[in-house]
C-alpha positions as CSV (number, residue, x, y, z in Angstrom):
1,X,-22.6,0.7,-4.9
2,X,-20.0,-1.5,-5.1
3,X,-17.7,-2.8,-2.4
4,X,-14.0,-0.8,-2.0
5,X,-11.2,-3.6,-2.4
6,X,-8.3,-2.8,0.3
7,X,-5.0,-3.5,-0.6
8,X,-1.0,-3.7,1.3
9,X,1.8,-2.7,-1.3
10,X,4.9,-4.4,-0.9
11,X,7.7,-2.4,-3.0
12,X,7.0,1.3,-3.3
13,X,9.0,2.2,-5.8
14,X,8.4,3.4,-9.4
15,X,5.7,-0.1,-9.6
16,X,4.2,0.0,-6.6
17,X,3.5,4.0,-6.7
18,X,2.0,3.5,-10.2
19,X,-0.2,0.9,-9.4
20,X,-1.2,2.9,-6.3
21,X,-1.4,6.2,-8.3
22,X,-4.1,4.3,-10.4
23,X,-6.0,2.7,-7.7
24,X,-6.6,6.2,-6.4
25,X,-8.0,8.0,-9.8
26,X,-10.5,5.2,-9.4
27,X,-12.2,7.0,-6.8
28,X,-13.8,4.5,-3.9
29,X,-12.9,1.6,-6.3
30,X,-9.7,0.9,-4.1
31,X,-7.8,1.8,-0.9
32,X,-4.4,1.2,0.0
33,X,-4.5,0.6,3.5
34,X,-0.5,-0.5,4.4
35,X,2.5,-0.3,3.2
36,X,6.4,-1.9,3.4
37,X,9.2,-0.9,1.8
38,X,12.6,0.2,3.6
39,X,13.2,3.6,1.4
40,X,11.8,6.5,3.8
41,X,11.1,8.7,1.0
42,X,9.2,6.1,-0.9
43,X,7.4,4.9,2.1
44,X,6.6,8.3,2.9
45,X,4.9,9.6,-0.1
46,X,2.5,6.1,-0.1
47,X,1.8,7.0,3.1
48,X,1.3,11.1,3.0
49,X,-0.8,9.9,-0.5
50,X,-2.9,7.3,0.7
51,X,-3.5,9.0,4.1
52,X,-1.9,5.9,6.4
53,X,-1.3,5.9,9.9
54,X,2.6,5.1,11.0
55,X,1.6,1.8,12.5
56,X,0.8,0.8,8.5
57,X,3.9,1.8,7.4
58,X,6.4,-0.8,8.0
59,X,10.1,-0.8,6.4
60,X,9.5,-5.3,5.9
61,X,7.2,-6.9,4.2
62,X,8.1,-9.8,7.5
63,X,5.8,-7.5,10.1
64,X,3.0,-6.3,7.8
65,X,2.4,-10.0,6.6
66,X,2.4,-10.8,10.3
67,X,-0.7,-9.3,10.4
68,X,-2.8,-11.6,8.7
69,X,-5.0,-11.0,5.7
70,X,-5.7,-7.4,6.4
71,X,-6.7,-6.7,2.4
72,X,-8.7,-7.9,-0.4
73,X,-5.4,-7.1,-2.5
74,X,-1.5,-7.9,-2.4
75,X,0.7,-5.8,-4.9
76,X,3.9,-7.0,-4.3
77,X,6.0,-4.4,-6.3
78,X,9.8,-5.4,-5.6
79,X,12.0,-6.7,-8.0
């Protein structure tokens, strides 16, 4: 089996969610495991999608990259 690549999106708008979308029809291939973008609904539906806890939900990239390498996989999604 192979190894599930994590990944942060940065820019959940019409990008990021479509990159996301297709990470998830790929099964365990992927997992999107944080998320940072200021627009509550936007942020929101990553999160309700993807299953994330609040505390990986920030509206700034600046805190989530804070973290540290927390992913295999950076989509930064903003213009």
């Amino acid at each position: 089996m192979e190894k599930t690549l994590t990944a942060i999106l940065i820019g959940a708008g019409g990008r990021g969610i479509g990159y996301t979308n297709i990470m998830s029809e790929l099964g365990e291939k992927y997992k999107v495991v944080a998320v940072a973008e200021p627009v509550d609904s936007r942020r929101n539906y990553i999160k309700e999608k993807h299953g994330l806890s609040e505390d990986m939900c920030f509206t700034d990239y600046k805190p989530l990259l804070a973290l540290g390498k927390i992913a295999d996989i950076a989509i930064i999604a903003t213009m």
